[in-house]
C-alpha positions in Angstrom: 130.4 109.2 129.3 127.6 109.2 126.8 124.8 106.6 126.1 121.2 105.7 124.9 118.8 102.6 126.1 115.9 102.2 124.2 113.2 99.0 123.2 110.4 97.8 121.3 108.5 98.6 124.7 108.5 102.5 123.5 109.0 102.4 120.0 106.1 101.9 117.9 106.3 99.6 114.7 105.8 101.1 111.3 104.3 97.5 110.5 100.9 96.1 111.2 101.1 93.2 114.3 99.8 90.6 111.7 102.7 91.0 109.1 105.3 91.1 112.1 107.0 94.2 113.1 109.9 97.1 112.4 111.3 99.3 114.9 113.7 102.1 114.2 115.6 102.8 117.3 118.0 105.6 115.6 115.9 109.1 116.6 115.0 107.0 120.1 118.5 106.4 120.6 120.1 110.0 119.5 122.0 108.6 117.1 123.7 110.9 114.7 125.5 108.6 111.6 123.9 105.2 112.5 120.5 103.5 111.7 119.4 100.3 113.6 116.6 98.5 113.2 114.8 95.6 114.1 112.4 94.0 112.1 110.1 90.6 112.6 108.7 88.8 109.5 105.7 86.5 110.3 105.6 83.7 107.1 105.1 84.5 104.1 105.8 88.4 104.8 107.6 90.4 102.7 109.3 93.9 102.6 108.7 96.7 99.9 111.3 96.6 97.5 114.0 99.8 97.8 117.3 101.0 97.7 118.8 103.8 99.7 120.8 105.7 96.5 119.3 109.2 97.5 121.1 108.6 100.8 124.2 106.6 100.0 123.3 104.5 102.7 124.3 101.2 102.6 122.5 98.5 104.9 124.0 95.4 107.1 120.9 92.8 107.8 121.9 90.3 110.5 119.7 87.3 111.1 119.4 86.8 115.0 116.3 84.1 114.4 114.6 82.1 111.6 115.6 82.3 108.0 115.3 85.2 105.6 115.5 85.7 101.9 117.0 88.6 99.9 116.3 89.6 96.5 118.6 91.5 94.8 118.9 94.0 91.5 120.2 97.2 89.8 117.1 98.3 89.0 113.8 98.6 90.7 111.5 95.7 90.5 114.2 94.1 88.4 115.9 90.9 90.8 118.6 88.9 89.8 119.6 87.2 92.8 118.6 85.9 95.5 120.3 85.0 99.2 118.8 83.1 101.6 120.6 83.6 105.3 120.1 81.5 108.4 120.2 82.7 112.2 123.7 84.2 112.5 124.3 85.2 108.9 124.7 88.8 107.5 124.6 90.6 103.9 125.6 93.9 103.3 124.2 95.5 100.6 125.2 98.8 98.6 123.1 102.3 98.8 122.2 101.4 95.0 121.1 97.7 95.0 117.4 97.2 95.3 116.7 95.0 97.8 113.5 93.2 98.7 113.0 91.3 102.0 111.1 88.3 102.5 110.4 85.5 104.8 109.5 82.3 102.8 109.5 80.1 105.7 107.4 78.1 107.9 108.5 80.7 111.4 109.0 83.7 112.4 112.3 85.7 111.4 113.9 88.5 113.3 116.5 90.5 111.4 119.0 93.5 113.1 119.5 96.2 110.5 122.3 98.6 110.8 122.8 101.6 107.8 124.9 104.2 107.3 126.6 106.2 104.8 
């Protein structure tokens, strides 16, 4: 039988405190095809807009708390939509969307992130 436990405790964000947090638990947990991530939006914080094309990685975002808003486009910096998701909602989103994350809210936002190719 094989396993990993990891936290935030011993993971340090890539974010500053004051914009929120991100945590990548995949090199912490040993895993091998899977990414998982958790990331905290404070309001009125906002991701860098991306895809993952050079990886074919596409990306599940699962809201466990507050509200979070998604832009989406083909091309970078270019958004034509927009999804707004609720505690309990998910979007899954292809390796060559961009995608920009944003919390336009009044609280905090904590979104699970799972990615693979």
């Amino acid at each position: 039988m094989e396993y990993s436990v990891s936290s935030t405790d011993v993971i340090d964000s890539v974010v500053p405190d004051e914009f929120g947090g991100m945590w990548f638990f995949r090199d912490a947990l040993g895993c091998e095809n899977l990414g998982m991530t958790l990331l905290e939006l404070e309001p009125g914080g906002e991701g860098k807009p991306h895809d993952h094309a050079g990886e074919n990685h596409e990306e599940v975002y699962l809201v466990v708390d507050g509200e979070l808003t998604v832009e989406l486009g083909e091309a970078e910096g270019e958004f034509e939509s927009e999804e707004t998701l609720a505690a309990g909602e998910a979007i899954r989103v292809a390796a060559d969307t961009w995608r920009r994350l944003e919390n336009a809210g009044d609280d905090p936002v904590r979104v699970a992130i799972a990615g693979a190719p």
